[in-house]
C-alpha positions as CSV (number, residue, x, y, z in Angstrom):
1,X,83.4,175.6,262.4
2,X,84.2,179.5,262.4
3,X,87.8,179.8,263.6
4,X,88.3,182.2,266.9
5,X,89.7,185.4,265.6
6,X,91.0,187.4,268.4
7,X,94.1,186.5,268.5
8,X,97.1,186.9,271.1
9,X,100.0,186.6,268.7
10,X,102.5,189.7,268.7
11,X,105.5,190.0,266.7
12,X,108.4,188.0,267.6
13,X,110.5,189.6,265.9
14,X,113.0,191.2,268.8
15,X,113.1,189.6,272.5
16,X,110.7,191.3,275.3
17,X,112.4,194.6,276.5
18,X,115.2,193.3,279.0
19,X,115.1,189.7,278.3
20,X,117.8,188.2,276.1
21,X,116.7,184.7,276.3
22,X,113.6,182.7,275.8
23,X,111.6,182.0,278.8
24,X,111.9,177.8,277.9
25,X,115.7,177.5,277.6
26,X,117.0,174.7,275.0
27,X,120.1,173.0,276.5
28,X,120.7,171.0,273.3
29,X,122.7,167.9,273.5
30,X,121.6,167.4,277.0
31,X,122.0,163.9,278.5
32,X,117.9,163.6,279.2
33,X,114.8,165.4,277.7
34,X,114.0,167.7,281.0
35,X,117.4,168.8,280.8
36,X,117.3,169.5,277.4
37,X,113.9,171.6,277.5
38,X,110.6,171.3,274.8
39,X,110.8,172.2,272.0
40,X,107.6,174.7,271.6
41,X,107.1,176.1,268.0
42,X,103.5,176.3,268.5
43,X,101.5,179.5,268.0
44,X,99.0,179.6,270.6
45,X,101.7,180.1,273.7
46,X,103.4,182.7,271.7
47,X,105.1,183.8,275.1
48,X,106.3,180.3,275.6
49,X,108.1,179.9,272.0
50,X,111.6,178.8,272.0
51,X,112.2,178.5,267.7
52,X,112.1,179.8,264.8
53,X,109.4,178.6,262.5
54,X,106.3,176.4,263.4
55,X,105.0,172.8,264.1
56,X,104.8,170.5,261.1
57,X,107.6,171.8,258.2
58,X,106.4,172.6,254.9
59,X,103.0,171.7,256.1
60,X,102.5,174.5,258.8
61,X,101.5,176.7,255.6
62,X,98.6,174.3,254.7
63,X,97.3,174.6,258.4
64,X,97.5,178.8,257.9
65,X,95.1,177.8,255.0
66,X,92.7,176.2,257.0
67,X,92.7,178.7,259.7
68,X,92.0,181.3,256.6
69,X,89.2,179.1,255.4
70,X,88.2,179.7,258.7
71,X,87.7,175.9,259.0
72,X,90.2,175.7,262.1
73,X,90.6,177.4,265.4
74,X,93.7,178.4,266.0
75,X,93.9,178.2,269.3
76,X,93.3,174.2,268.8
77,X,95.5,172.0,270.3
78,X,96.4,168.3,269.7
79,X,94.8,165.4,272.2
80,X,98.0,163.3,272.4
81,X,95.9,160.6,274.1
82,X,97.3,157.3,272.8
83,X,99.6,158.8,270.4
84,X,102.7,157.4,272.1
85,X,105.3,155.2,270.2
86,X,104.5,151.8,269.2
87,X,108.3,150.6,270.3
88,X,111.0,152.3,272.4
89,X,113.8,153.7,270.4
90,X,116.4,155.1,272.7
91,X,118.2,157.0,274.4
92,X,121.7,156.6,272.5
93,X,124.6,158.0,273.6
94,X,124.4,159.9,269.9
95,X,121.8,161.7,271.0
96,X,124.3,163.7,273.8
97,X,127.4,163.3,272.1
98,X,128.6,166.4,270.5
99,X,127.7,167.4,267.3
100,X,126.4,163.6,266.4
101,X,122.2,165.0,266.1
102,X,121.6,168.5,264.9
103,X,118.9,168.0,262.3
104,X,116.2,166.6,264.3
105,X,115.4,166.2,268.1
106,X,116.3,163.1,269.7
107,X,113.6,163.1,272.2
108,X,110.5,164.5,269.5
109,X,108.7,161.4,269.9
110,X,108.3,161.4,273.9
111,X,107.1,164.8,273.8
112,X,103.8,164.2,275.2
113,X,105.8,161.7,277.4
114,X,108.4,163.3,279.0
115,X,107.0,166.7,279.2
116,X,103.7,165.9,280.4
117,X,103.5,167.9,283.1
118,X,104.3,171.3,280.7
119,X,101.6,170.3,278.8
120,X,99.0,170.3,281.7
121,X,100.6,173.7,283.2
122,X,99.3,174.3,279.5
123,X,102.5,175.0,277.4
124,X,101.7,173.8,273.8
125,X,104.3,171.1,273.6
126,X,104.1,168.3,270.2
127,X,106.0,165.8,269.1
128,X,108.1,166.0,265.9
129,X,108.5,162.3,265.5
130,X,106.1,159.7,265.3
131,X,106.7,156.1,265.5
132,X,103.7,153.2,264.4
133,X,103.7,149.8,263.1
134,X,102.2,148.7,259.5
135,X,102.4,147.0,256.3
136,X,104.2,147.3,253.4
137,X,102.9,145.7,250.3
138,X,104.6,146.0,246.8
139,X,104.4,144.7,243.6
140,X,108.0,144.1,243.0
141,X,108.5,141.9,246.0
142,X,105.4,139.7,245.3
143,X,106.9,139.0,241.9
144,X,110.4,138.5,244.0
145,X,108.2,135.7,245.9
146,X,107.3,134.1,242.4
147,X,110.6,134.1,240.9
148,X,111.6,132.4,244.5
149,X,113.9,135.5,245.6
150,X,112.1,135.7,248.8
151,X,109.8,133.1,250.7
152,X,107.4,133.6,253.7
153,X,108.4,133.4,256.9
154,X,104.8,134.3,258.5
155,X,106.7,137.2,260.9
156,X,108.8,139.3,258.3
157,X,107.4,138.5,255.2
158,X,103.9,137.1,255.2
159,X,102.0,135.0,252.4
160,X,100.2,137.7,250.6
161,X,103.5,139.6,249.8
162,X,102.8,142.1,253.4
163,X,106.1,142.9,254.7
164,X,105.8,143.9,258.7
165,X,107.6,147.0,259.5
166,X,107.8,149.9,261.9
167,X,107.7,153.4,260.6
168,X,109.1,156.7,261.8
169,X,107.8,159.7,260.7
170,X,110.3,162.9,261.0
171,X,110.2,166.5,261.0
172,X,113.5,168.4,260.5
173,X,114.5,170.6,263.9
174,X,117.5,171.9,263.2
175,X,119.9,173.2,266.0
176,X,121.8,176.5,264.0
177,X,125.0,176.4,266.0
178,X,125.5,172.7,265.0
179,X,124.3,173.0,261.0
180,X,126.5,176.0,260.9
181,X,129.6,173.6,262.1
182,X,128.4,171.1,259.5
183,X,128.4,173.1,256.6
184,X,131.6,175.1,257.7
185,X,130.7,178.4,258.1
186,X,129.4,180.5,260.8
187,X,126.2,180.4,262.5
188,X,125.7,184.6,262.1
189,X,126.4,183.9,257.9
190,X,124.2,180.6,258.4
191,X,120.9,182.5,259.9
192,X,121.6,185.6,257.3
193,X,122.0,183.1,254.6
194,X,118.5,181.5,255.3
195,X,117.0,184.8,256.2
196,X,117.5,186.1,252.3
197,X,117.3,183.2,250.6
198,X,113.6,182.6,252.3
199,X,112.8,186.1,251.2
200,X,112.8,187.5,254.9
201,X,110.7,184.6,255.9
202,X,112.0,183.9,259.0
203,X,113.0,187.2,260.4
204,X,114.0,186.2,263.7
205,X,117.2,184.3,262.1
206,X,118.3,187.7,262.0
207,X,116.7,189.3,265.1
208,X,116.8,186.7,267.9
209,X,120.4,185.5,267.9
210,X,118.7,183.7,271.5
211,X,116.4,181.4,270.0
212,X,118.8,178.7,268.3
213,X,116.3,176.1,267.2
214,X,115.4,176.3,263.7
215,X,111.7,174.3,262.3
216,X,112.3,174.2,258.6
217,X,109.9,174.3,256.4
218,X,111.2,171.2,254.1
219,X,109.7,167.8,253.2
220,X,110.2,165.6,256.1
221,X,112.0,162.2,256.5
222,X,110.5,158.4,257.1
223,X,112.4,155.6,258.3
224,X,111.1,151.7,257.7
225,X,113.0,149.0,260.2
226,X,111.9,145.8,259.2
227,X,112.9,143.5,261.8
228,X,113.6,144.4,265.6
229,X,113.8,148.4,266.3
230,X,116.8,147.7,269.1
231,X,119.0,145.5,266.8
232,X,119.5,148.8,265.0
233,X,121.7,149.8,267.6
234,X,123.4,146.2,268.4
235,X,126.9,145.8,266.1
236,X,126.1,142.2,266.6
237,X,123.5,142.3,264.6
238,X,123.6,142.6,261.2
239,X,122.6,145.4,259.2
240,X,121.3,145.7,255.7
241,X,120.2,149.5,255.0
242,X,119.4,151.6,251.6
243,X,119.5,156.0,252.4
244,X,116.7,156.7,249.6
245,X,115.9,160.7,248.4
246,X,112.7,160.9,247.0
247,X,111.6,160.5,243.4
248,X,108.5,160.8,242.9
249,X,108.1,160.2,239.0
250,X,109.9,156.8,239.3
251,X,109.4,156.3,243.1
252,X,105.4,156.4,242.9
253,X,104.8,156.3,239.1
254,X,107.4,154.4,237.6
255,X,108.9,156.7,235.5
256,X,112.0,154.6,233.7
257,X,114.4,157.6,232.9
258,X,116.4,156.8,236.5
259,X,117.2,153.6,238.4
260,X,115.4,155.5,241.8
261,X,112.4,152.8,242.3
262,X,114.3,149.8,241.3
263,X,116.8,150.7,243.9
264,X,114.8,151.5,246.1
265,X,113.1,147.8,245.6
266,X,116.7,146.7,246.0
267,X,117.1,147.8,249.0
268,X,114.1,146.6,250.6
269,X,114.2,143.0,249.4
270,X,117.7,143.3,250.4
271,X,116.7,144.6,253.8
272,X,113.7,141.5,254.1
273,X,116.5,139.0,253.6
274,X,119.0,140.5,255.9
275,X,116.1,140.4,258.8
276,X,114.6,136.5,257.7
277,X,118.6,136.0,258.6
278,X,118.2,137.2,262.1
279,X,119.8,140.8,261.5
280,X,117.3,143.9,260.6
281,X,116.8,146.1,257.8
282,X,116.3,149.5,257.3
283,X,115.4,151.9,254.7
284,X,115.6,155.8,254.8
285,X,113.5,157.9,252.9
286,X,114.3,161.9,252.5
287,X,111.7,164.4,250.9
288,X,114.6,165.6,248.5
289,X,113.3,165.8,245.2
290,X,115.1,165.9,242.3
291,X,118.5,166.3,243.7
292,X,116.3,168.9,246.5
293,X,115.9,171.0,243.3
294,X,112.6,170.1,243.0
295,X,110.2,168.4,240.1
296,X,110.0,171.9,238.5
297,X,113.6,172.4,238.0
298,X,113.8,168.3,237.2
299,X,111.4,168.1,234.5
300,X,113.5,171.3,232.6
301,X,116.6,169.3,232.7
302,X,114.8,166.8,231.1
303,X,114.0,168.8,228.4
304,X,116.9,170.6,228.3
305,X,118.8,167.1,228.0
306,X,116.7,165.5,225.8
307,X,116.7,168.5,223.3
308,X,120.1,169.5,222.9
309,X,122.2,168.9,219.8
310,X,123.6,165.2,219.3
311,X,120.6,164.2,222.0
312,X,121.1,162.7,225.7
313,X,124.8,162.5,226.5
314,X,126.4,161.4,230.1
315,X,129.0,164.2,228.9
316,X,126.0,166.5,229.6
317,X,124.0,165.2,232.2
318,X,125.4,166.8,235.3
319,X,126.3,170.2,232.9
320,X,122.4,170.6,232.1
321,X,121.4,170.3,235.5
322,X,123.5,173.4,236.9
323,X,123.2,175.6,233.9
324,X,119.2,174.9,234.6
325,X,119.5,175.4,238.6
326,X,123.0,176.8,239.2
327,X,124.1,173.3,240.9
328,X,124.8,169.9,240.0
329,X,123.0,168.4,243.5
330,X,121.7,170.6,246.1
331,X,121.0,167.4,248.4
332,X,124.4,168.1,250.3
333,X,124.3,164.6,252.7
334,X,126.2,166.6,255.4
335,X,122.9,166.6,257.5
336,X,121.6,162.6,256.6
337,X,123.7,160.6,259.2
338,X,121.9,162.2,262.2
339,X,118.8,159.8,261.7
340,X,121.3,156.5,261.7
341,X,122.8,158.4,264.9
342,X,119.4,158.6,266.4
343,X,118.8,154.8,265.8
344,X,122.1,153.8,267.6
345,X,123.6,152.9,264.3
346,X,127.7,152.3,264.8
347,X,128.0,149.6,261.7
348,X,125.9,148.9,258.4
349,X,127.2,145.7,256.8
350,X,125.1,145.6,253.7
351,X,125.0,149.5,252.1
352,X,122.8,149.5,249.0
353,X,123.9,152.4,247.3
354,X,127.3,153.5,245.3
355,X,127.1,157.3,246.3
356,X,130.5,158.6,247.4
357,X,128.9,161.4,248.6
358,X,126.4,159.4,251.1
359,X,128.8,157.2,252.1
360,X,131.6,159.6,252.7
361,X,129.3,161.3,255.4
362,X,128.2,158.3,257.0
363,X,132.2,157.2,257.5
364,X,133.0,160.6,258.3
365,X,130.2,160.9,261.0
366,X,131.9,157.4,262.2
367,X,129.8,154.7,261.0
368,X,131.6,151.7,260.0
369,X,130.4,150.5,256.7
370,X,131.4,146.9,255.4
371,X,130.1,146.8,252.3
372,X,128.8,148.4,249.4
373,X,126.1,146.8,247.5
374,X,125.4,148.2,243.7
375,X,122.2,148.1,242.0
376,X,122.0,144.7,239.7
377,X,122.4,145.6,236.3
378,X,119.5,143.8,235.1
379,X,116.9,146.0,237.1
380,X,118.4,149.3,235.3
381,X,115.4,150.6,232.7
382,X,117.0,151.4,229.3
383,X,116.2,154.7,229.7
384,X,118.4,155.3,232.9
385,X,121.4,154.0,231.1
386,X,122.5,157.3,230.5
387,X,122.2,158.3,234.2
388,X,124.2,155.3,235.1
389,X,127.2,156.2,232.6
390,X,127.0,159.6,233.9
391,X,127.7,158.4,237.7
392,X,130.4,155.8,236.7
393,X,132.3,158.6,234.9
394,X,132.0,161.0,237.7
395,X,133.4,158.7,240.3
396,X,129.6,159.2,242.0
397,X,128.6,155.8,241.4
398,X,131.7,154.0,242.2
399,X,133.8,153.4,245.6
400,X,137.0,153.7,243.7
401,X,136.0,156.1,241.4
402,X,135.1,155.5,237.4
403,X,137.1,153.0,235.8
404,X,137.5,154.4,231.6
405,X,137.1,157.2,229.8
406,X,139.1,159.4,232.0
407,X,138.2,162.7,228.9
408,X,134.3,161.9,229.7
409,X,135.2,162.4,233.4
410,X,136.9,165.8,232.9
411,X,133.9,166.8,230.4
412,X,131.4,166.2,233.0
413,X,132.8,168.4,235.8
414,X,135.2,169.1,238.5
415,X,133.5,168.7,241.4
416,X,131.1,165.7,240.5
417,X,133.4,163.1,242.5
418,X,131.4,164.6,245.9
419,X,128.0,163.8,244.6
């Protein structure tokens, strides 16, 4: 296919001479989605754009690719024809209150839904959630079935080890004003921030102080609810939930060096039993790779750790990481809650995970959580140990902070009780 190369795209790098607004307002927080406005970030309506950035995060730059191969039009559009979500989520009151949902839109996956009748008067308007129904099938929770763990209940968890879930797939749409307020600063030092740090990627953050919506280009999120989608949002019902950022060494491969896949396995046999019990489960996963340093910047501080004098250490482990990438943990969980917001989540009873720093946002974004739920110590690999004694003695892996060797603590760093 030979892509169409006359093309109708200008700069947008100032507004049209006399406008000062985008001709598609964005009332975020609005109480419905036609009051709110689409969200357009695609390129063939130039006129009718409303962010910064494109459809699709990081993966926008493989579609420029294809349009270079000249192996896709680029006036193509999406046929949303019987893309619509397999279960209802929503509205919340989250999704209107103030500053509860800034890092994703509430209403991305009824965009062909609820602004229909844009798309036929031919605004490119796509959804930046998607919502289906599948199975998951693991090893770990097969052998859990062995060793009697878990049993089959034919609707949950099914003889052959398939676990029944629904999946939701996220892009990141951030609203500025609102991650501006997160991370404490202003929205003006937020956009130049970006702008630099990009390389002048984006240079409307600096030029179109109108256009507030912001399409990252970062990994995106999934969400797996294993039992009923609305119990999510019902305080009566109990909730068992693990907030996973990726790892893709031990996550996919099995790498032993962290506890990342075991807890992750954790959380979802954890999150099958709380459902089999009536209550749902549900288990977050963030593109945030190592620490959102990346598996570049990972795989040094391996080396670096491994190779210094005296070996591994827990005094080192957070030390090698910054002098490698100049912080400890880029990750920064100020943004994660807005997904448990989206859900309707006011209460998790059963939190698998011992991160101050997750937990602290959750409880600060007012989510009540009950309980804390630590890995089991026999599913740690010996090679993770030192990671472990690392966390303990930063006050990261502990809700009361590290119990001991109070000189390791102060050795490992000042501000390591945050992450």
């Amino acid at each position: 296919m030979t892509a169409n190369r006359s093309t109708h795209i200008r700069l947008n790098s100032h507004p049209e001479p006399g406008a000062s607004t985008s001709r598609i307002p964005v009332s975020w927080g609005a109480p419905s989605a036609r009051e709110r406005g689409p969200i357009v970030g695609a390129t063939t309506t130039p006129l009718d754009r409303n962010v910064i950035g494109a459809y699709g995060g990081a993966y926008s730059l493989y579609r420029a690719l294809a349009v270079s191969a000249r192996t896709m039009n680029p006036s193509a559009r999406p046929d949303l024809t019987n893309t619509y979500p397999t279960t209802e989520i929503g509205p919340h009151p989250q999704w209107w209150t103030p500053g509860k949902i800034v890092s994703l839109d509430p209403w991305g996956h009824r965009a062909a839904q609820d602004f229909a009748t844009d798309i036929a008067e031919g605004v490119d308007v796509r959804p930046t959630i998607a919502i289906t129904r599948a199975r998951l099938n693991l090893p770990e929770i097969t052998a859990a079935m062995a060793a009697r763990r878990l049993a089959a209940d034919g609707r949950i968890l099914h003889a052959s080890g398939d676990i029944s879930v629904t999946k939701v797939a996220v892009d990141s749409v951030w609203w500025l004003p609102g991650i501006a307020e997160r991370f404490g600063t202003s929205e003006s030092e937020l956009r130049r921030t970006l702008f630099e740090q990009t390389g002048g990627m984006f240079t409307e953050l600096v030029t179109r102080p109108d256009m507030k919506v912001f399409l990252p280009p970062i990994g995106s999120m999934t969400a797996y609810v294993i039992g009923e989608v609305a119990d999510l949002a019902n305080p009566k019902k109990r909730l068992a939930a693990r907030v996973h950022d990726e790892c893709n060494g031990s996550d996919v491969f099995g790498s032993d060096i962290c506890t990342c896949r075991p807890y992750l396995i954790h959380g979802i046999e954890e999150a099958v039993l709380e459902a089999q019990r009536g209550g749902v489960g549900l288990i977050v996963y963030n593109r945030k790779e190592g620490r959102a340093l990346g598996e570049v910047t990972k795989f040094l501080v391996y080396n670096a750790r491994k190779r210094q004098e005296g070996g591994d250490s827990a005094a080192t482990y957070f030390e090698r990481t910054e002098c490698v990438a100049g912080v400890q943990d880029a990750r920064f969980q100020q943004l994660m809650p807005d997904i448990l917001h989206w859900f309707g989540i006011t209460k998790i009873d059963r939190l698998m995970s011992m991160s101050n720093m997750k937990y602290d946002a959750m409880v600060n974004s007012g989510i009540e959580i009950v309980e804390r739920v630590p890995i089991p110590p026999e599913l740690i690999p010996p090679d993770a140990s030192v990671e472990m004694e690392a966390k303990k003695a930063a006050g990261y892996y502990a809700p009361d902070g590290a119990p001991g060797d109070n000189a390791l603590k102060a050795t490992i760093g000042r501000d390591l009780d945050k992450f």
